[in-house]
C-alpha angles and dihedrals in degrees: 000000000000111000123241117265126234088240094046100051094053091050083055098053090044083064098042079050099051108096113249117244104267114244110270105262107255112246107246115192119165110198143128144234109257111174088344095304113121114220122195150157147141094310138015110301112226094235087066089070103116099012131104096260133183145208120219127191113199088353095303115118109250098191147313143244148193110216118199117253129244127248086258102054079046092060088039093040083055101042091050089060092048087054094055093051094048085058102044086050095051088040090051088044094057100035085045087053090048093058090043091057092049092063095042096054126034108206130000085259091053089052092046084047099052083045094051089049095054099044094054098054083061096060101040079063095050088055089049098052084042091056086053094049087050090054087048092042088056092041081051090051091051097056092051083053087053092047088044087048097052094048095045086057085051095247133118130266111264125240086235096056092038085054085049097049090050096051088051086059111050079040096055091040087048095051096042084052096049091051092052093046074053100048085046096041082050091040090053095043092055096051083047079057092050103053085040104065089037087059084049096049076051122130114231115266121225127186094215090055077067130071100214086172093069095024096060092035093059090039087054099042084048087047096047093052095054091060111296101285094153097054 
């Protein structure tokens, strides 16, 4: 073997000596998955309380956890069910009166004829009523020409015809008061109508075409901003 020159072996020493490059510092985050938008750092982010979280090392996935939650995502865990409740059951009310109507009316003309029907009974009632104030108003009329008659023969007006004026006038108010009950009573069937025939034109709701998730978590946050309502 040739031995190892003085040279050489110096130059060998100089490299053992040299330090070796120090191993490249794992990357640590600590984060968690939120509507499906991961969140991370250093250390835990706030908004992972109460979330499955997770701790990756290099980008691998080290091992998860479930931290419990605080009083207050409690409370906002709960009114966003409610939330969620209140929706399904307003969802299943409308969508339950829509069936309903379906099997009530058979067509939307059949809804605007039952509606046409019953309006005009309504006003086949008022005129009715119209044609009844007319005959007191002219009663009405024939008492003023008895009281004009007796003044102008200088004399007073008679108990008899007093007692009859009165009568004529509860009657007339009563009957003024009992066409306008009607008129309302016609007014409000025919927005009932209305809305009805708008609930029956009415696409199917299904709870699963909303995202109550999102949609409760935005009203509560909303909610929780102008003052908690919700909790």
């Amino acid at each position: 073997m040739e031995p190892v020159r003085i040279p050489d072996f110096f130059l060998l020493l100089s490299a053992l000596a040299l330090p070796l490059p120090a191993a490249a510092a794992p990357t640590v985050v600590l984060g968690c998955e939120i509507n499906g938008r991961s969140v991370y750092g250093d250390t835990l982010p706030r908004e992972c309380v109460g979330h499955k979280w997770f701790k990756k090392i290099n980008g691998v996935t080290v091992f998860t956890a479930d931290l419990p939650p605080t009083n207050e995502g409690l409370k906002r865990r709960a009114a966003i069910e409610r939330c969620k409740k209140e929706h399904i059951a307003e969802i299943t009310a409308r969508e339950n009166r829509r069936i309903s109507l379906h099997e009530r009316y058979l067509s939307v003309n059949d809804l605007d004829a039952q509606r046409n029907i019953a309006i005009e009974r309504h006003d086949s009632y008022i005129a009715d009523l119209r044609a009844r104030e007319q005959d007191l108003i002219v009663r009405r009329a024939r008492y003023n020409d008895d009281v004009k008659a007796l003044e102008d023969k200088g004399r007073s007006i008679t108990p008899a015809l007093a007692t009859a004026i009165g009568y004529a006038d509860e009657e007339l108010a009563r009957q003024r008061a009992a066409i306008a009950d009607r008129i309302k009573e016609r007014d409000n069937l025919s927005r009932d109508y209305e809305e009805t025939r708008r609930a029956y034109l009415e696409d199917p709701v299904s709870t699963t075409a909303v995202d109550l998730d999102n949609l409760c978590t935005q009203e509560v946050t909303q909610s929780a901003r102008g003052g908690g309502a919700n909790e």
